[in-house]
C-alpha positions in Angstrom: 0.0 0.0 0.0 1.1 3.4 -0.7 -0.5 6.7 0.5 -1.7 9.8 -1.9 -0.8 13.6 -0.4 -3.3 15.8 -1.7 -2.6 19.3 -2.0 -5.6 22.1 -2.6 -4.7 25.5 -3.1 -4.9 29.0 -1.3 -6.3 31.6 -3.0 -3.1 33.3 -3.3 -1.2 29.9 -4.3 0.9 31.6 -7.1 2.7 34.4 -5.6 3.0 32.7 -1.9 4.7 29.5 -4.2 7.7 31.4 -5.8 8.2 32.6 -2.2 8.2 29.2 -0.5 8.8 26.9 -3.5 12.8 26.3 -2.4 12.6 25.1 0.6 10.0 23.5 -0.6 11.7 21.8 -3.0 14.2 20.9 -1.1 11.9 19.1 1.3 10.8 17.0 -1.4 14.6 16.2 -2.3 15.4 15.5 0.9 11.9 12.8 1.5 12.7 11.0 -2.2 16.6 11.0 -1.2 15.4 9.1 1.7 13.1 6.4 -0.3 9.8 7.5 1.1 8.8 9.7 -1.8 8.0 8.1 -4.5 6.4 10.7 -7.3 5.1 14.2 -6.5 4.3 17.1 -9.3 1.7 19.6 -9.9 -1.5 18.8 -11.9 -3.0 20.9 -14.9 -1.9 22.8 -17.0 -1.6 25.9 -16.8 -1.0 25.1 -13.0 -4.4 25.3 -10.5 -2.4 24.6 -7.5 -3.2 21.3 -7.1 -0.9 18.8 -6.6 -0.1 15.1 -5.6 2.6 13.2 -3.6 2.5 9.5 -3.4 4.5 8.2 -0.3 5.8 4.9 1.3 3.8 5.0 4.6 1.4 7.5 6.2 3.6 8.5 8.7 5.8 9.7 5.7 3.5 12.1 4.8 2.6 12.8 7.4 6.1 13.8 9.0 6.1 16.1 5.4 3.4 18.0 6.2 4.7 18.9 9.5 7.6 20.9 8.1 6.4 21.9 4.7 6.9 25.5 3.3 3.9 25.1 1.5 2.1 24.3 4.8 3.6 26.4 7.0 3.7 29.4 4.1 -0.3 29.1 3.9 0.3 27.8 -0.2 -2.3 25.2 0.6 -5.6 25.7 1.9 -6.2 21.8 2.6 -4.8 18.5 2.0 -5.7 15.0 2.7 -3.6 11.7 2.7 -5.5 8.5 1.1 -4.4 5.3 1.3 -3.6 3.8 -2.3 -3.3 0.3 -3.2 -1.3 0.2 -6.5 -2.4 -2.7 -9.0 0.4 -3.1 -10.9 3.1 -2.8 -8.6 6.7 -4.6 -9.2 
């Protein structure tokens, strides 16, 4: 099983993202570096602010989400985890 991150946008999404999106991105580097990240990118284009993170475990994501820019910067309004059991998996 692995577990969706959710990510829903703030109203503001676009200018608070260029100020957050390094550290950011460096959280996300530093969760895949580690082998709990699997996949994680923005949906639509052009971008709504929506985006999706599939991790190893809940508690992954959920230790993500505690330190997040995007979180603690107020770039998303909500998210949710879901549980995700991957058909074709190796």
């Amino acid at each position: 099983m692995k577990y969706v991150l959710e990510y829903h946008p703030s109203e503001n999404f676009l200018a608070l993202a260029r100020e957050h999106g390094a550290g950011h991105r460096a959280r996300l580097q530093e969760f895949h570096d580690r082998g709990v990240l699997l996949l994680a990118g923005p949906l639509d284009e052009p971008p709504s602010g929506q985006a999706l993170a599939v991790f190893t475990s809940q508690e992954a994501a959920e230790e993500f989400l505690a330190g997040d820019p995007f979180v603690a910067g107020g770039v998303v309004s909500r998210w949710v985890i879901r549980p995700w059991h991957e058909v074709l998996a190796p």
